[in-house]
Each structure stands twice: as C-alpha cells, then as structure tokens.
N, C-alpha and C positions, 0 to 999 in steps of 0.2 A: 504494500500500500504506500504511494506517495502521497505528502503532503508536505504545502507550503503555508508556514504558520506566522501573520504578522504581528509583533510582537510593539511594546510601545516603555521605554525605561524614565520612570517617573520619580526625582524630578532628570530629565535628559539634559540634552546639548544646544537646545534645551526641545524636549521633546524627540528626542530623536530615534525615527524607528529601526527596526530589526525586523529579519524575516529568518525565521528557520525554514530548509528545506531537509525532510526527513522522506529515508525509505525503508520498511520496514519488507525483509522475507522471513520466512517460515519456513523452514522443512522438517518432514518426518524421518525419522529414525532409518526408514529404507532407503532414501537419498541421502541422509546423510553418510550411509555405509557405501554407495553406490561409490564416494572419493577415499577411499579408506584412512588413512589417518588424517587425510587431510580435509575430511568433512566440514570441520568448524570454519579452518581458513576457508572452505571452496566457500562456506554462508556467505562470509564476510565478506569475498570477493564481489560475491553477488548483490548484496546491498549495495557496497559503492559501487557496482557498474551500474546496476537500477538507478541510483541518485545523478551518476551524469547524465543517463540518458533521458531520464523523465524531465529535467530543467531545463530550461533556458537562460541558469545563470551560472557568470564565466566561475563565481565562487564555488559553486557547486560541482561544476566539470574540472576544477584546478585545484581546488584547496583539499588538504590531507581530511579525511571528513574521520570525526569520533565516532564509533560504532562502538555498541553494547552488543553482548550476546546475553540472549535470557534461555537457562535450558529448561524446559518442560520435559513431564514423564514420556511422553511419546516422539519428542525430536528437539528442536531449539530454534529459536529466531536472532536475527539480529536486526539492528536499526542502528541504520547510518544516518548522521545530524551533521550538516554545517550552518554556520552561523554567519548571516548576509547582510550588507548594511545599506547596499544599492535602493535608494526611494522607489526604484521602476518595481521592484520583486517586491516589497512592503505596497505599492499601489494593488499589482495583480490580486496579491494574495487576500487585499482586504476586500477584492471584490468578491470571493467565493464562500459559500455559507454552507459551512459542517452541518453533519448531522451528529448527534450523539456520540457515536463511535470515534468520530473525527474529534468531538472535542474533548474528548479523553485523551485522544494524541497527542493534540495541541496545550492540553496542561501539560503533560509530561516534558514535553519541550520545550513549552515557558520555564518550567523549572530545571530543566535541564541550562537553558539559557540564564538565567537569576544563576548559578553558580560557574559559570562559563565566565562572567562577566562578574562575577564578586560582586552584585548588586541585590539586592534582598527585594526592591520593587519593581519588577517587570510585568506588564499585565501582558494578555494577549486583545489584542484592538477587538470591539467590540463591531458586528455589521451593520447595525440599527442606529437609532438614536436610543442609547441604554448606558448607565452606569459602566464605567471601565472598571469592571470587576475581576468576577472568576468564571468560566463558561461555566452554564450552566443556570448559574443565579440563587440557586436552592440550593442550602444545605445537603439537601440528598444527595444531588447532582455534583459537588463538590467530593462529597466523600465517595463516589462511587468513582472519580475520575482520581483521587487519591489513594484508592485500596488499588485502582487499576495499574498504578504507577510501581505498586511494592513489590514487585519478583526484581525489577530493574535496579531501583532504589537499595536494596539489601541484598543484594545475591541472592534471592531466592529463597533466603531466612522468613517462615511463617509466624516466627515470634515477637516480632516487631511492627510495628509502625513508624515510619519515618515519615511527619509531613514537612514542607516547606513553610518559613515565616509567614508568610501572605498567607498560606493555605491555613496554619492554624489561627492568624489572628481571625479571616472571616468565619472559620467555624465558630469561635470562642465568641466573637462577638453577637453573633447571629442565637447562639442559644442563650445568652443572658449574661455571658460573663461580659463585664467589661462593656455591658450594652449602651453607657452613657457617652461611651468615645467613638471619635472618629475611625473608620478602619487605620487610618496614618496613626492616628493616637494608638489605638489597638496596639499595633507590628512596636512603634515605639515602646512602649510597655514591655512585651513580652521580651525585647532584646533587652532591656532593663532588667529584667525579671531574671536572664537567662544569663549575665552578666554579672551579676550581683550573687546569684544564688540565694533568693528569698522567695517567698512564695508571695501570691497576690492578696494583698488585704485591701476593704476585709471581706473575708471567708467564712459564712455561716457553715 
C-alpha cells in the first residue's frame, strides 16, 4: 500500500509542511522462503523499489528511505518512509482523502515523523475545514490508530503500550484529565510531568 501523508510542524518555519511518502509490503511465510535466507532483505528491497516507483518525488526515488520490518505469525511486512519537504508533494497529498485504514497509516507516520524531526508537535493536515488535530477526531479513533501503531512501535512486545506526546495528551484531555487546558497546554504539562517525575495534581 502507498501512501503520501501531508504533514504540518506546529509552531514551523513558520508553518512549514512535510509530506511523508510510505510503502508498505507484506509477504507470507511461503515467499518469504521462496528467497531463502535472504527473504527479509528481498521484503525490504521491495518496499523501497515500491516507494520509487509509486512517487513522483525526486526524494523518494533518491533519498536512503527508513524501512521497518514488522514480523507477524504467518510472514512479515515492511514499510518504507521518506520524509519530503517539496510544497508540490505536501499540495498533492492534501488533496487526497483516507479512509480509515489510510489514516491509521498516516498516524503512524506522523509519529514516525515527530521523532524523525525531534519535534513533539506535528499534526497531519486536516482535508476539510476541521481542527488540526488527530485523524480521526474521537477518542476511539485515536486509540484504534495507536494500538494499530504497537507491533512497529515495540518490536512486537504485546506488553506495552507506547503512545506519542500529542497522542496521549489528546487522549488525557478528551477523557477529563487535564480537561480545562488547551491540547498545547495539555502536551506542555505532560512533558513537565515526565521531566520532573511527579504525578499530576490534583488526583482524586
């Protein structure tokens, strides 16, 4: 699956966008034996050839792209991410509207971009006229495109959860902790919080 995901780092240069272009393959177990030990690399090859060929951008066909591998019980994927700064590929990208699926992608690669970029506030552009939030918008939608993120996130460790600042300050704010701040104020807080090593008061 390609995807090009426009991104937007708040506060910018000032505003200035990002596009991530991601390819994601999949094989199972009997391709992946079909290269014998070299199954994983053949994945990975094949991400990055998928990624130049589906773009139209020189970053994407030129730049070393980061590839994850995720192994599941029955074979492994990878996904290849570069990260794009051209306004033309941040135009395209904010004209195309995900569905579900897709913006489960496109968190994952906001936050992949938010540590790419050592910047804690990247949203991903919004299509409509709508808060520049988290796709989705609902808490639901949020933690489903955040549990979706944890085989990549942890290696595959089922004992954890790892979310992103942004991701927990919206969840926290949205159920009532912290409800009286800004989400800015929120993320400020928790890096406070997580800096300091105190817990939030006060705490019934």
């Amino acid at each position: 699956m390609a995807l090009s995901i426009p991104l937007l780092l708040v506060p910018g240069e000032p505003d200035r966008p990002y596009t991530v272009h991601t390819h994601r393959v999949r094989w199972e177990d009997a391709r992946l034996a079909e290269h014998g030990t070299r199954g994983v690399a053949a994945l990975m090859d094949a991400a990055r050839a998928g990624l130049r060929m589906v773009s139209d951008c020189i970053a994407a066909e030129l730049a070393d792209a980061d590839i994850a591998v995720i192994q599941h019980p029955d074979g492994a994927e990878a996904v290849a991410r570069v990260l794009c700064d051209a306004e033309s590929c941040a135009a395209v990208a904010a004209r195309y509207h995900r569905d579900a699926d897709e913006d489960i992608e496109a968190e994952t690669a906001r936050a992949w971009a938010a540590e790419k970029l050592g910047h804690s506030h990247v949203h991903v552009l919004s299509l409509r006229e709508e808060e520049r939030t988290m796709p989705g918008k609902t808490p639901a939608n949020l933690l489903a495109a955040v549990l979706a993120a944890q085989p990549e996130r942890t290696g595959g460790l089922s004992d954890r959860v790892v979310p992103m600042l942004d991701e927990a300050a919206h969840l926290f704010r949205e159920s009532g902790l912290f409800h009286d701040r800004t989400p800015e104020g929120v993320r400020e807080e928790i890096d406070r919080l997580i800096r300091t090593g105190r817990k939030p008061y006060p705490v019934e």
